[in-house]
N, C-alpha and C positions, 0 to 999 in steps of 0.2 A: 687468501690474497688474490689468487686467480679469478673464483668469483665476484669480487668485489671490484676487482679490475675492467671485468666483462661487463656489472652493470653500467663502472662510469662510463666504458666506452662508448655505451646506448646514451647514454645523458646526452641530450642536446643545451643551446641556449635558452629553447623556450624549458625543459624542466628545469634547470638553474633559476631560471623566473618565477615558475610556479611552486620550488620548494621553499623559494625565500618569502612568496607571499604566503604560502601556506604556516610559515614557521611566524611571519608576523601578524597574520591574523587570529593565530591561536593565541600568540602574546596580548592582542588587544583585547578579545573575547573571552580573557578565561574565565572572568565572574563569572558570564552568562552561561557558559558553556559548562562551571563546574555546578550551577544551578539545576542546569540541565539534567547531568550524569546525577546528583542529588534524586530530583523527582522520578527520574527515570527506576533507582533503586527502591526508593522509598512508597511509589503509587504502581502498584501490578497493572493499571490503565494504562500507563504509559512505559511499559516493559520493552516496547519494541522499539521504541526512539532509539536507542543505542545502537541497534541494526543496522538501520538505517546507510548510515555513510559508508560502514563496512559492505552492505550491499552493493551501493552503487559505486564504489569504490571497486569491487570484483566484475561488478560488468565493463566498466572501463578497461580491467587489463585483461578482462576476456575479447573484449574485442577493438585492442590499441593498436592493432596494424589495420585496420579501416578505418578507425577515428582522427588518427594521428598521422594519416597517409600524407595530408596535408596541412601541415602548420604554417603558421603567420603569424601576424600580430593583430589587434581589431582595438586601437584605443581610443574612439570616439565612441562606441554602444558601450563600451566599457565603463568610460566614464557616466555615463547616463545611468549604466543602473547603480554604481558605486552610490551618485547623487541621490535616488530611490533609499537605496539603504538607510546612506548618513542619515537622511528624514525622517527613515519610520524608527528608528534607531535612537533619535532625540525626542521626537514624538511621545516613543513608549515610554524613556527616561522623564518626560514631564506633564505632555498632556496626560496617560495613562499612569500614573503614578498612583495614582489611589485604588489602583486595582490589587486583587488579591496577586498573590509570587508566582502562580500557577499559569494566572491570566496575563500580567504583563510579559511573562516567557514567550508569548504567542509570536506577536508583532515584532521581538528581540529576535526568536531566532527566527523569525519571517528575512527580516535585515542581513543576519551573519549569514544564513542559506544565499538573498541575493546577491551579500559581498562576495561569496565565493564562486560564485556561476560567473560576476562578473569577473574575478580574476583568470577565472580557464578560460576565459571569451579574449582576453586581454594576452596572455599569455601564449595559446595557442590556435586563434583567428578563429572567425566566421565557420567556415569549415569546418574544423574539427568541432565548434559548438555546438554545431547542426545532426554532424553524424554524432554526439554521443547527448544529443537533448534530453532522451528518456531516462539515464544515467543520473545525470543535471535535475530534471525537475522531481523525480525519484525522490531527491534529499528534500523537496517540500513535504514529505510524512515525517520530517524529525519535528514539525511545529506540533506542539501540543496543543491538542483540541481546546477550546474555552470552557469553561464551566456549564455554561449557559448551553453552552452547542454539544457537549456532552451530556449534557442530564438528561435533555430532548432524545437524543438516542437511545439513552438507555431504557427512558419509558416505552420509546416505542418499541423496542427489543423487549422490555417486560409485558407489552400487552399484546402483542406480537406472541408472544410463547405462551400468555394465557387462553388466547382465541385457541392455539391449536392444541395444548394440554386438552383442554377442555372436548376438544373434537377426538380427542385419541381415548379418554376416558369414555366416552360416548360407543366409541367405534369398538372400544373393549367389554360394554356392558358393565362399566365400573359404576356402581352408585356414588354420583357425587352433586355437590350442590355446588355452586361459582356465585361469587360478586365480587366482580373486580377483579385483585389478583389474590383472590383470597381463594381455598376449596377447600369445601367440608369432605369428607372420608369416613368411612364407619372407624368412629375411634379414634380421629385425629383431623388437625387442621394443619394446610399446609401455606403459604405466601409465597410467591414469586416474589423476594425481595430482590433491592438492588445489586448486590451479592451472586443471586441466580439469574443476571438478566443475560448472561453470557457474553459482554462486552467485549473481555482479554481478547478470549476465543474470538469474535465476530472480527476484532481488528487486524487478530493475527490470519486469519484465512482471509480476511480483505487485501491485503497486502499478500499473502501467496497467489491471490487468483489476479493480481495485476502484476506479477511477474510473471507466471504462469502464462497469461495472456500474450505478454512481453515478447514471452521465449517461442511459444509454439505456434500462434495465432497470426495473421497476417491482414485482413480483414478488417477494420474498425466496427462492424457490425458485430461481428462476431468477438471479440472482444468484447466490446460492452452488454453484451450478451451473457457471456460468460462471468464479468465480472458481479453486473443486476443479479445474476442467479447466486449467489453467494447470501445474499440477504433471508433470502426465504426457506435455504438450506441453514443458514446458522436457526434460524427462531426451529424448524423441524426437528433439527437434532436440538437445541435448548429444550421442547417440549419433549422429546422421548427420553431425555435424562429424567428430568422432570416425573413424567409418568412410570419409567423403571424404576427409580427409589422410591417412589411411593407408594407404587402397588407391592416391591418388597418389604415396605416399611409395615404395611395394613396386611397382609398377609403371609410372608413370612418369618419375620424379626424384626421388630420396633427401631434395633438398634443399628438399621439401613439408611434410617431417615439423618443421623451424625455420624453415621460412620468410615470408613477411608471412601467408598465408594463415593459419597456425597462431598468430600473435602478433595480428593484427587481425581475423579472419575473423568474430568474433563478429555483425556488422553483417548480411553477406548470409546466415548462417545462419539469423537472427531471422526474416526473411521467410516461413522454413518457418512460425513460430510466427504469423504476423501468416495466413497464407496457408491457417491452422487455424480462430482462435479470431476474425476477421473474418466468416467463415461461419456460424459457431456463434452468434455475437452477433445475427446477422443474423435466425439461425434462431428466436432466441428471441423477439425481437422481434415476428417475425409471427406467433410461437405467441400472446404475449402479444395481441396484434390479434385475435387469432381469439376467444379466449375471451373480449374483451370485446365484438366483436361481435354476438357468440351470447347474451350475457348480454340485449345491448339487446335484440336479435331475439324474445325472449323473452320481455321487459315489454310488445314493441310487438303480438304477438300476444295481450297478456289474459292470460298467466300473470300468477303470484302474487305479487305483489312484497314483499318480507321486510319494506320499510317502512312496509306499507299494514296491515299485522297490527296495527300498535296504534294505538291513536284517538290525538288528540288529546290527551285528559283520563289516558290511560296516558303520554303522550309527558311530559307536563307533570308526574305525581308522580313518574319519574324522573328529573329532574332536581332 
């Protein structure tokens, strides 16, 4: 009872406002949402949608005494994007009707993601919507990719990992023949199918290296740096899986090519990937140190400081 005491006494008005929308917009949305949780179980592609809010859900109370430093109310943007919503929200309900469950999902929870930004914007001001934005647009990776916008990936992740199979075989002295994403072996053929194009994997480290970026990164360069590098690292580690079961399959037991290592192996390959972009992360970080301690080094020797160029009475007519 004490605990429970302690948290109502942190409850202000604006959480009163955002538990009751949050309790009614789950009652409005719950087809779409138990649609959701369906595909999410049912498609290993879309594994991670469920993360998602729980994600951005922990960085908000990771960091609720800066976000929440200043609350308000904000019901004019508010209204505007609710307006947004209700549109694409009826849109998908009729113009997008004839699309397959997977693909009207898109546009649906495109809607219930911006009803809900709208009601923290509504609930707790400008302000807090600002300091917790990345939090906020975070919950646009719960929309499920489209069909059309995923197969494109996934070929290019499939031929993506047969360019470089094919370079790793080469670079091993393995005799192999390539067309497409086919490769001949002494004594067996093997395909890059859609299965091996390592999508899960590629989405699930897409989304670590954009909170990773998130958390230790400062930079916009450097971040998106960081994040681009995540691409080239998934199709590397896809080809040396690729190329480790196969040269175990052709040379030391056949039965490498189905066996757990091929149906779970995903796990210790990723290490290649963690054993990449852990360095890289690392790298940028002390780049980012350097150049801000160069920066001080610089004010603390008597250069020029860009702040010190306007007076006072300049500082004060802009604003």
């Amino acid at each position: 009872m004490y605990f429970v005491h302690r948290i109502w006494r942190r409850f202000t008005a604006n959480d009163l406002w955002f538990v009751l929308f949050s309790v009614l917009s789950s009652v409005l949305f719950w087809r779409p949402l138990g649609a959701l949780v369906g595909l999410s179980l049912r498609d290993a592609r879309y594994s991670h949608v469920l993360l998602i809010p729980l994600i951005s859900a922990s960085l908000i109370h990771l960091q609720h005494r800066r976000i929440f430093a200043n609350r308000g109310y904000c019901f004019s943007k508010a209204v505007s994007l609710w307006v947004l919503a209700i549109a694409l929200f009826y849109l998908a309900q009729t113009r997008f009707s004839a699309l397959n469950v997977n693909d009207r999902l898109s546009p649906i929870v495109l809607a219930i993601v911006l009803a809900w930004i709208a009601g923290f914007l509504l609930c707790y001001g400008e302000r807090a919507f600002l300091a917790a934005l990345f939090p906020l647009l975070f919950l646009l990776l719960m929309i499920p990719i489209p069909t059309v916008a995923l197969d494109t990936i996934v070929l290019i992740l499939q031929q993506g990992s047969a360019i470089m199979t094919y370079a790793l075989f080469r670079l091993l002295g393995v005799p192999v023949l390539w067309h497409h994403l086919k490769f001949l072996l002494p004594g067996v053929e093997i395909e890059i199918a859609e299965e091996c194009s390592g999508i899960r994997s590629s989405l699930s480290l897409f989304i670590t290296s954009i909170l990773a970026s998130y958390v230790f990164l400062r930079s916009n360069w450097s971040k998106t740096l960081f994040i681009l590098v995540t691409v080239p690292v998934v199709i590397l580690k896809n080809a040396v899986r690729i190329v480790t079961i196969s040269c175990l399959g052709v040379y030391i037991d056949p039965g490498f090519l189905q066996g757990r290592l091929h149906r779970y192996g995903g796990i210790p390959f990723s290490l290649l990937s963690m054993a990449i972009l852990v360095p890289l992360l690392l790298k940028l970080q002390r780049s980012e140190s350097w150049r801000s301690d160069g920066e001080k080094s610089i004010q603390a020797k008597g250069e020029i400081d860009p702040n010190v160029l306007f007076s006072n009475e300049t500082k004060s007519a802009c604003l």
